[in-house]
N, C-alpha and C positions, 0 to 999 in steps of 0.2 A: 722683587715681589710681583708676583701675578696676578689676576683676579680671583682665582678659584682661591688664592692663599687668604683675600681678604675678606671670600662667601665664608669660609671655612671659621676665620674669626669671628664673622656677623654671629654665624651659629653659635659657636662659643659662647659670646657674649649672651645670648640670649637666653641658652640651656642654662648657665652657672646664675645668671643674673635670676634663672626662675628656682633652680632647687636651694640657692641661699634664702630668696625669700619662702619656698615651703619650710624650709628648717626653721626659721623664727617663728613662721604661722604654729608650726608643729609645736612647740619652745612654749611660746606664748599659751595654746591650746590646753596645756598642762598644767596651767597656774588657774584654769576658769573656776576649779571648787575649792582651792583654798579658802582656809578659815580668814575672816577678814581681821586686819589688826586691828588692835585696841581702840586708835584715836578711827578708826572709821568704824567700830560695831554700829552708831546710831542713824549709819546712813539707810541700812537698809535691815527691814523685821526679815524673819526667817520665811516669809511665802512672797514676800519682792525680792531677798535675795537667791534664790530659787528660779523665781521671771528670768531675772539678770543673768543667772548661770545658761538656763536653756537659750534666749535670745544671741548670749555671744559663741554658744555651739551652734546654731542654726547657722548662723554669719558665717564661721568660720567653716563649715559643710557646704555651703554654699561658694562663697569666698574659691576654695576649691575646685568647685566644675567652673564657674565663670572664670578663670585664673589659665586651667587644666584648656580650656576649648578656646583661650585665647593662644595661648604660644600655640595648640594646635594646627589654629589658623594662621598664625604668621608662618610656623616652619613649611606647612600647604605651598603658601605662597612666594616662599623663597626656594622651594625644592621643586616647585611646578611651573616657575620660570612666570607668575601672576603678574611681577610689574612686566614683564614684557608683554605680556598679555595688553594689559590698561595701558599700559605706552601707545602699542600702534593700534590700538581704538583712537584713542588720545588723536596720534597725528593722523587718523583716517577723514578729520573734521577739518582738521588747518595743519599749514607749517608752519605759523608764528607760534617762536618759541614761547610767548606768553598767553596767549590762547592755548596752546600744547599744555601748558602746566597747570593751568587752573582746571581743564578738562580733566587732565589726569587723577590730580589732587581731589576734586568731585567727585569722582567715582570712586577712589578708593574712600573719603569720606561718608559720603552716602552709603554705601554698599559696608562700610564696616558699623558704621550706626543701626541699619537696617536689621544685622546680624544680630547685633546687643540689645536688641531693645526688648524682644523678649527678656530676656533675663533681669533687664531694669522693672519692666512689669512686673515679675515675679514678683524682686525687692520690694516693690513698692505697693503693689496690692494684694499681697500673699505674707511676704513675710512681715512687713512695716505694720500693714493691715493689723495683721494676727498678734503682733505684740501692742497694740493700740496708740500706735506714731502715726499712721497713718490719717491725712485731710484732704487728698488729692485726688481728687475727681477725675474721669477719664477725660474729661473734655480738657479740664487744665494740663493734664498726660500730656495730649496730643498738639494742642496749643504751644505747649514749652517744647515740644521736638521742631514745631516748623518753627517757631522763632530762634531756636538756635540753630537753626540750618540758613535761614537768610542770617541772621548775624556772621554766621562765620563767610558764607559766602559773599557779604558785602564788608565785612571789616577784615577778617580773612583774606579772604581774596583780592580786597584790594593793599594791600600791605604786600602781598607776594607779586602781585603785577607790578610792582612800585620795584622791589625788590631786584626784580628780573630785569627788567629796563635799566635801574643803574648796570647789573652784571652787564649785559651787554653793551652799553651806552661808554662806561669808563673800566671795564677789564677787569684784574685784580684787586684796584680801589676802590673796589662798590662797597666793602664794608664799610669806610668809612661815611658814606654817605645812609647804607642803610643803617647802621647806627645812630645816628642822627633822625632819622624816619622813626626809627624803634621808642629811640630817647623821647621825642616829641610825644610819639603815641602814649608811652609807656605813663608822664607827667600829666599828660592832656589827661588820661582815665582816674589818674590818683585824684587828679580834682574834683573830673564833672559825672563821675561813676554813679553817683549814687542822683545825679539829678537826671542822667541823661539814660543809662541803662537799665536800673532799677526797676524805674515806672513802666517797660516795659513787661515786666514780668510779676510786679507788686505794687500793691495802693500803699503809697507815704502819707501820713496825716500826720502835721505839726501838733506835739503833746499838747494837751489841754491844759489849759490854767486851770490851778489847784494844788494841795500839797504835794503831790511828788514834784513837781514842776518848781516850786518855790524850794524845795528841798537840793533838788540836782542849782539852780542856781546861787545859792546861795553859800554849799560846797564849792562852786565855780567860783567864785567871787575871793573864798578864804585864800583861794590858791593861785590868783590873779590870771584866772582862765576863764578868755570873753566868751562864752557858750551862747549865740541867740537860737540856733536851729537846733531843734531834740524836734526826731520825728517820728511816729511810731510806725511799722513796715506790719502788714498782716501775713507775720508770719505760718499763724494758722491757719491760713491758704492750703498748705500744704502738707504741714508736720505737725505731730505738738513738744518738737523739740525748740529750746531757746537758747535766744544769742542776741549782742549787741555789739557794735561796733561803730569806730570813729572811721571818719574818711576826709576827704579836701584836705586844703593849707588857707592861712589867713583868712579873707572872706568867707571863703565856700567850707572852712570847716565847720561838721557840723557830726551830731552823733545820733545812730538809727537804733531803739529798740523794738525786739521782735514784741508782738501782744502779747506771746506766749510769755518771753518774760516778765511782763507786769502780773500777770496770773500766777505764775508762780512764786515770785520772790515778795518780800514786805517793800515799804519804802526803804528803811534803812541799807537793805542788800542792794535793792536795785542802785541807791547812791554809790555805796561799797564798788560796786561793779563797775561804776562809770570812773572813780578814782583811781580805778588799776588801769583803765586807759586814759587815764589823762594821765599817769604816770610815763606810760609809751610816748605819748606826744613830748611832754614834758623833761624825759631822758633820751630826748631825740632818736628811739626807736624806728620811728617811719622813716626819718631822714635819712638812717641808716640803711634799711630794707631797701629804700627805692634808689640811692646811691649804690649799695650793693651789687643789687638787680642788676641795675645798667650797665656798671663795668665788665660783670661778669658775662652778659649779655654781648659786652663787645670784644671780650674774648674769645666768644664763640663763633661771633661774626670773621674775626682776624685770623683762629682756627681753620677757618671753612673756607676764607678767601685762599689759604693755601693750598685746599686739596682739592675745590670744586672744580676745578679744571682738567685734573685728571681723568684721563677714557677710564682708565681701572674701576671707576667708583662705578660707573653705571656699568661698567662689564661686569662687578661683579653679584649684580642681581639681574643679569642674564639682559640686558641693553647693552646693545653693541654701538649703538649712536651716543657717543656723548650727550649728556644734558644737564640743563642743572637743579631740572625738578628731579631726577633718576638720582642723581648723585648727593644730593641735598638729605635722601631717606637713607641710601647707604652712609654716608655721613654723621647724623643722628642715632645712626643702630653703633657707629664704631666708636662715639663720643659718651656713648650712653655712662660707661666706668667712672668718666669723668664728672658727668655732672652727677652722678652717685655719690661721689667723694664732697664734691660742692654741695650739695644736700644737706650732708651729713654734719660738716661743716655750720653750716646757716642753720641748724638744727642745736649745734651745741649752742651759737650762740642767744637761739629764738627762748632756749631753756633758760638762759641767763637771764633775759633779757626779762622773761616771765618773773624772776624772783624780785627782782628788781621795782617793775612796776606793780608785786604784792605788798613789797616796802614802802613803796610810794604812797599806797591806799593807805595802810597801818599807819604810816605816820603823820598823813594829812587829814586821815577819816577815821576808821576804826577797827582792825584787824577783823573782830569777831563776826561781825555781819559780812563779812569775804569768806571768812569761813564756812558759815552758813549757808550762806548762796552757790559757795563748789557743791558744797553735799548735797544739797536742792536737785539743784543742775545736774550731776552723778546719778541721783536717783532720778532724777525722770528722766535720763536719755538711756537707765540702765546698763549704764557704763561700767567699765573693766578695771574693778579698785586693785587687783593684783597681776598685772602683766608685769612680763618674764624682764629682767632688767636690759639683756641683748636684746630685746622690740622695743622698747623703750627709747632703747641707745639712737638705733636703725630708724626707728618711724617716729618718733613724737617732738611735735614743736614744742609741746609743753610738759613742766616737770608733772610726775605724776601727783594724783589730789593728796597721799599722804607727804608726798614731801615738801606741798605746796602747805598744806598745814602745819606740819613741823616750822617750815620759814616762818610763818606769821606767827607761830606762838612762842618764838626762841627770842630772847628780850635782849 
């Protein structure tokens, strides 16, 4: 095998990997005016289901050109020889290999964000705006783009400097050590994520005493789950979509609701909703995720310890000097199938996983106020009660709301 054999696959992979997902987009797109069934008629009246319909055609019109002008610009960049391009910018600065890689990696970073970020605009102050999701201020816009440009550049960057030094430092066995680097990071976040990242992007306020507050602990209590941290996150900073979520282990666990959901849901829902994840904790869902994660994570690392060595990878997006930030992307683009599969995979089981911790709520709280609070939830983020069962299969962690409702009411 040659490298033009392996540019040739890159291509492949990328062209099949985009017209499978427009055929589901297409698939899906077909189901937006179906008639709603029976156990969902009262999610939504006939002028919100209407919003909902034009909302998920907008997306999905849109979804398209930002979709359509991204493989345009990666094919650009693979048929116009670009990483060779940013390579020898790259080493016109240093010949330390790890200085080379994070130069590289930065520019194609910045330079592809810089690219997208109209089009983020768009979403977000055009089309988000106009269906009335929109809370985001241009100043928070631009705020949230540099901070996640020094985040990645200092937790980023430094994870691939770390990275690079093993490769060169111990040869072939640097997975095993950046596995370990991964593992650390990957456990270090599940913990202190919501204490250490968060805040930089959201105000956390510890729920007030009062009745919801006696209500979530005292469902903690029936189900001998020590709960002291319930925080609330502003989440209408930004959206007036809502969400909650648990995070940490032992001490640091602790569970964040957005404002948005207090506003929308009663107490009893907002309880309902904290039982379906204390179900997850409780059926050892996280355990599994993040045990998942990591093996899988060091399959990829052990993958990659085999072929980053190869000159082919970087010859075959037109680098003729071995590297192993060059070969690290062609690697990524030829692995893509793979982790497609694994997806998919952690997909059937996140569905499982969902009915399960619905069970959990149902039979430690109270099915109907879960109920309740899908439909809430569905109608204010004007969500897609009838997508195509192939998107469904393909993209969703979670079962959809009718069949998440059928589980809770089947005795």
């Amino acid at each position: 095998m040659n490298s033009n054999i392996i540019f040739y696959i890159i291509i492949t992979i990328i062209i099949v990997n985009f017209i499978i997902d427009k055929i589901l987009d297409a698939l899906n797109a077909k189901h937006f005016n179906d008639a709603l069934p029976h156990e969902l008629q009262d999610v939504y009246d006939a002028e919100a289901y209407k919003k909902s319909q034009n909302y998920k055609a907008t997306k999905y019109k849109f979804g398209l050109l930002t979709s359509t002008f991204s493989i345009v610009l990666i094919l650009g960049f693979l048929f116009f020889d670009g990483f060779e391009f940013v390579d020898n910018i790259a080493r016109s600065y240093s010949s330390n290999p790890i200085t080379v890689a994070l130069i590289f990696f930065g520019i194609i970073m910045i330079a592809s964000d810089v690219l997208t970020t109209p089009f983020a605009y768009y979403s977000t102050f055009v089309i988000e705006e106009k269906f009335g999701f929109n809370k985001t201020t241009k100043k928070t816009f631009i705020l949230d783009k540099i901070k996640g440009w020094l985040m990645s550049a200092i937790i980023g960057g430094g994870i691939l400097a770390v990275i690079i030094w093993f490769y060169n430092t111990t040869g072939q066995h640097f997975w095993l050590y950046a596995w370990a680097l991964v593992t650390f990071f990957t456990v270090f976040m599940n913990m202190f994520y919501s204490k250490l990242i968060v805040p930089l992007f959201n105000k956390q306020t510890p729920l007030e005493a009062g009745e919801l507050r006696d209500k979530i602990s005292a469902y903690a209590k029936t189900v001998g789950f020590k709960l002291d941290k319930i925080f609330v996150i502003d989440g209408s900073k930004r959206s007036t979509k809502a969400n909650a979520y648990f995070s940490g282990f032992g001490s640091e666990k602790r569970v964040t609701l957005y404002d948005t959901l207090i506003n929308d849901l009663d107490d009893d829902e907002i309880v309902a909703v904290l039982a379906h994840e204390v179900g997850h904790y409780k059926k050892k869902h996280i355990i599994f995720n993040l045990v998942t994660s990591i093996l899988l994570t060091g399959l990829t690392l052990y993958i990659l310890s085999l072929f980053i060595a190869n000159p082919l990878l970087s010859q075959a997006l037109g680098v003729e000097t071995a590297s192993f930030h060059v070969g690290l992307i062609a690697f990524m683009m030829l692995y893509a199938p793979i982790s497609e599969i694994t997806g998919l995979i952690m997909n059937v089981f996140s569905r499982k996983f969902e009915y399960q911790a619905d069970d959990y709520a149902k039979n430690t709280y109270k099915g109907e106020p879960l109920i309740t609070s899908l439909k809430k939830l569905s109608k204010n983020s004007l969500s897609n009660l009838t997508p195509h069962p192939a998107y469904v299969f393909m993209h969703y962690s979670h079962p959809t709301l009718l069949q998440r409702i059928k589980n809770l009411r089947k005795q």
